[in-house]
N, C-alpha and C positions, 0 to 999 in steps of 0.2 A: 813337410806336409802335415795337415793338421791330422792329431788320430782319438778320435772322443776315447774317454773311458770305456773299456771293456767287461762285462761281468765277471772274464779269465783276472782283468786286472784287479778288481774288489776282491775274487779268490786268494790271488797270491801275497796282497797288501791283508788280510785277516788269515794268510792260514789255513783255509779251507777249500774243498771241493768246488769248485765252477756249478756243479749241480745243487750243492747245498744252498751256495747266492742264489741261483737262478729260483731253487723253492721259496724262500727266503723273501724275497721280491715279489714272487707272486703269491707269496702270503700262506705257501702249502702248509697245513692241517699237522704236516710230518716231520716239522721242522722248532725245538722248541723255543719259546717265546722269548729266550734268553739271545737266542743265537738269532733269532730274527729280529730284535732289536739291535744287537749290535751291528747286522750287516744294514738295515733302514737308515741308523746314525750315520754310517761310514755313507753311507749311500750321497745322504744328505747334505756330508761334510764337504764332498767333493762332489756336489750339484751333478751327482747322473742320473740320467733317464736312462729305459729302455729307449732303445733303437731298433727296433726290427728290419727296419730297410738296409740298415747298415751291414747285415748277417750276409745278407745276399750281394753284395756289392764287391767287385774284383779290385784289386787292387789298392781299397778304400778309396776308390775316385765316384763320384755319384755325376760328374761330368753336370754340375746344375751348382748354381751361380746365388745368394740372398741379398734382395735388396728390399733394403729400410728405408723409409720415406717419410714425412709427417701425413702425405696427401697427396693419394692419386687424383684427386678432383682440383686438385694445385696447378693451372695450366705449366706453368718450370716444372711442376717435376713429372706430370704427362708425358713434356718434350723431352726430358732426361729422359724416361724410363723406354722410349724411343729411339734413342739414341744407345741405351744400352741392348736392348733388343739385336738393333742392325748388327751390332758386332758378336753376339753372344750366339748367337742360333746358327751365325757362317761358319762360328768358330765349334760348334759341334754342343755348347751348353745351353742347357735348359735353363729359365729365371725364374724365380719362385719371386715375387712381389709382397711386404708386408708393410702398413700403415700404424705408425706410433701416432699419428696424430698429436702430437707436438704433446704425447705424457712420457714421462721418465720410464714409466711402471712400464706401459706399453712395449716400451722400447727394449729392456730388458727381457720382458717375455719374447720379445717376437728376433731376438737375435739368439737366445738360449735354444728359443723349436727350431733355426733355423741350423742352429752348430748340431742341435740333435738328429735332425735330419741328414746329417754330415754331406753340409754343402762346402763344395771346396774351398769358397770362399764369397767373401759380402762384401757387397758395396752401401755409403749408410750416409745418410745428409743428417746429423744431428737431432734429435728432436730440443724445442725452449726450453720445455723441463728442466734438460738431463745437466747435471752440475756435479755429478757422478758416473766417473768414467769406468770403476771398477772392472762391471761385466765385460767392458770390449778389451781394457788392456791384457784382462786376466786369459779370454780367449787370446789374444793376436802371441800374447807370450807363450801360450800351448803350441803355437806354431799355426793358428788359422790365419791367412792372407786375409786382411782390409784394406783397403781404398775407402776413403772419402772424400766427398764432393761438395760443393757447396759451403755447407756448414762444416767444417772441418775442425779435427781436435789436433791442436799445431804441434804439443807437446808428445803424441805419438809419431815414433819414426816407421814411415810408411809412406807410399803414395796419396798423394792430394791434386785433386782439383778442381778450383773456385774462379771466381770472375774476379776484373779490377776492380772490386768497391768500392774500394777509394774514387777512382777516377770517376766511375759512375755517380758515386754521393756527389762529387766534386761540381760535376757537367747539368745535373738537376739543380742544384743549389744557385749554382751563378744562372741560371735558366731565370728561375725568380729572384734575384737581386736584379738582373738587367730589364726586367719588365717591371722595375720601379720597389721591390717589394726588399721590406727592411727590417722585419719580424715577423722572421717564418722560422716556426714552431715545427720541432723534428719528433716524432713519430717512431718512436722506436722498435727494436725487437727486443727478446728477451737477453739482460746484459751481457750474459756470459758469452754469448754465441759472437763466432768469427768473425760474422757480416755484419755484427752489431757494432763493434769494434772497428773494422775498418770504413763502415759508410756514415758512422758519428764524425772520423777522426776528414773523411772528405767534408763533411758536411760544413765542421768548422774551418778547414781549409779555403772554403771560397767564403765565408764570413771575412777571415783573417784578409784576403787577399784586398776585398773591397773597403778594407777598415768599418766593417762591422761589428762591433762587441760581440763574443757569445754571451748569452744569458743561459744561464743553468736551468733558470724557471720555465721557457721554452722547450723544455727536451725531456720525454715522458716515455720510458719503457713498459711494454705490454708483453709481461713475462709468459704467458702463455699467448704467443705469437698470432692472436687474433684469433684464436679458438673461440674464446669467450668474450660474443659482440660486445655483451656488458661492459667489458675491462676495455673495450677500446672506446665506445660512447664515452665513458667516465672521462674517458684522457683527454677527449676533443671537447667536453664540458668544461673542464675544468681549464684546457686553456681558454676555450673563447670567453670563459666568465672571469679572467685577468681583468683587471684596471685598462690597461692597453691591448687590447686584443690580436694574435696574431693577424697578418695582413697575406698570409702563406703559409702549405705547410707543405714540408718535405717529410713523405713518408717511406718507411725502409723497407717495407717486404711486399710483397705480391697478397698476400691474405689482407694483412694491415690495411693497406690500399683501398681495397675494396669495402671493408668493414671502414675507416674515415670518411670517404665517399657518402654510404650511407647515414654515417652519426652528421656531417655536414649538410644532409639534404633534411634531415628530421630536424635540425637546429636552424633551419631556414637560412645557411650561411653560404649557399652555393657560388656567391658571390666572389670567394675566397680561391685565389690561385691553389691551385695541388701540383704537386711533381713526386713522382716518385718511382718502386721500382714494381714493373707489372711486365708479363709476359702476355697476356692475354691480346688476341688477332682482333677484339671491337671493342680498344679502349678509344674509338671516337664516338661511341654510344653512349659511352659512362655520362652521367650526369650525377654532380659537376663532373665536367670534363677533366682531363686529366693527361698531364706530359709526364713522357714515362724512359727508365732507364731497361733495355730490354736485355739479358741477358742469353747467351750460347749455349740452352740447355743442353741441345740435340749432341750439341761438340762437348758439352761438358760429361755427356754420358756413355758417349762412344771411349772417350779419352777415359775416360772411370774402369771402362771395360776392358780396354786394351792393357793398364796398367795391371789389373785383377790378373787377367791372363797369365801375363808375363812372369809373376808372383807364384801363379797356378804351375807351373810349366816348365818352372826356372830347376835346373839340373842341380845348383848347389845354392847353397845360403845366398840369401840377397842381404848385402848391406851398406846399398847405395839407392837411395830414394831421393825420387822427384815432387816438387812442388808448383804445378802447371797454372798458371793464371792469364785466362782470355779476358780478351777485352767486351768492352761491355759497347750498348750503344744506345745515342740519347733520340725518345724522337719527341720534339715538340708537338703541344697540338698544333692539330689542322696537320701533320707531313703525315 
């Protein structure tokens, strides 16, 4: 089980009194400026906070759960965080909710308050930014339980769980090749992330199957994952201002989506087939209209939690981990 730094523990790694850190720390008057630098350094060097909550807390269990998000206003991860809820509050823990909004920085601040807060353990969907996994491996190897969902980091051994990408990329792609359409321009997320990787690698799958060429020039990553409409208008500019214009576009994420939609209504190209991946209950509203790959937030968040749990709960070392992939599903317009 995870157990943050303790002021006891900076006493006994420097040598000194648990009173002396604690003056130390809070900067007593009493304490000289020699030795309170050295304990601020030490402090520093191994990233501790005060924790006051933790003082009171039995057993070091706080019975309360962190989850990382890019966007609670994200309908998928709305229905995730519902999904971790149902299981989380049966199961006797509380969910503390925080928003990276698809930055690195964010991301690290909002997992460090949450380790300080010593939550037993975090469930965390990637943010675009993050190409630096530092903060999370260095906690998960102090011993804090992680699960990730969605965007998942493959090279940590842990529980995971994400959707068939692939198959989903797969089932929108051929959507628009069979409605005639023969350059369609893919819409990416940011490259490093999971679902970037496996809904490119479907995307080119149904190219390949129908013997359509991939073009490289057709396929434009938006590395901050639609945060900044700016960066996703540019993309849809820059393709439809080709020689040959796409004729389609396959977009990859839920944000994405919605941000092409709009840069395709202001480029007066609504004309233009779209498929892609959206969660949202009135995407027959959208204009351009839009067929959509819908993903198992609810199940992907429940399943997030149960795994968390398990992890939380578990009597001795775990070191056998799962990697759960639901299926995904397509709905054309008009169904």
């Amino acid at each position: 089980m995870f157990k943050p730094v303790t002021i006891k523990d900076i006493a006994k790694a420097l040598n000194l009194s648990t009173s002396t850190v604690s003056r130390a720390l809070r900067g007593g008057y009493e304490i000289s400026e020699e030795t309170k630098q050295l304990v601020l350094n030490y402090a520093e060097k191994i990233n501790f906070k005060r924790n006051p909550i933790a003082l009171s807390l039995k057993e070091r269990r706080s019975y309360s759960i962190g989850i990382v998000v890019c966007e609670v206003a994200n309908v998928f991860f709305s229905q995730a965080i519902d999904g971790i809820e149902s299981v989380a509050y049966k199961r006797g823990y509380h969910v503390i909710i925080s928003q990276s909004h698809d930055r690195y920085e964010r991301e690290v601040t909002n997992i460090e308050h949450l380790a300080n807060r010593s939550v037993d353990g975090i469930i965390i969907s990637l943010a675009a930014e993050t190409k630096n996994y530092e903060h999370i491996e260095r906690l998960n190897a102090q011993g804090l339980p992680i699960v990730f969902f969605d965007r998942i980091l493959e090279s940590m051994e842990t529980h995971k769980v994400t959707s068939d990408n692939r198959q989903g990329a797969f089932e929108a792609t051929e959507y628009l090749i069979k409605r005639g359409c023969k350059r369609i321009a893919h819409v990416a997320n940011a490259e490093q992330l999971s679902i970037t990787a496996q809904r490119k690698i479907g995307y080119e799958d149904a190219l390949k199957k129908y013997g359509i060429p991939v073009n490289p020039d057709l396929i434009t990553y938006c590395e901050h994952g639609g945060r900044e409409q700016d960066e996703v208008e540019q993309a849809v500019a820059t393709l439809l201002a080709m020689p040959e214009k796409p004729d389609a576009f396959f977009v990859a994420s839920d944000r994405l989506s919605m941000g092409c939609l709009s840069a395709l209504k202001k480029y007066g190209a609504e004309n233009i087939l779209v498929s892609g991946f959206s969660n949202s209950d009135v995407v027959e509203l959208f204009e351009p209209s839009i067929s959509c790959v819908r993903q198992p937030a609810f199940e992907m968040g429940r399943i997030a939690t149960e795994m968390l749990i398990s992890l939380i709960e578990a009597k001795y070392p775990v070191d056998e981990y799962e990697t759960r992939i639901l299926n995904t599903e397509f709905k054309p317009i008009g169904t």
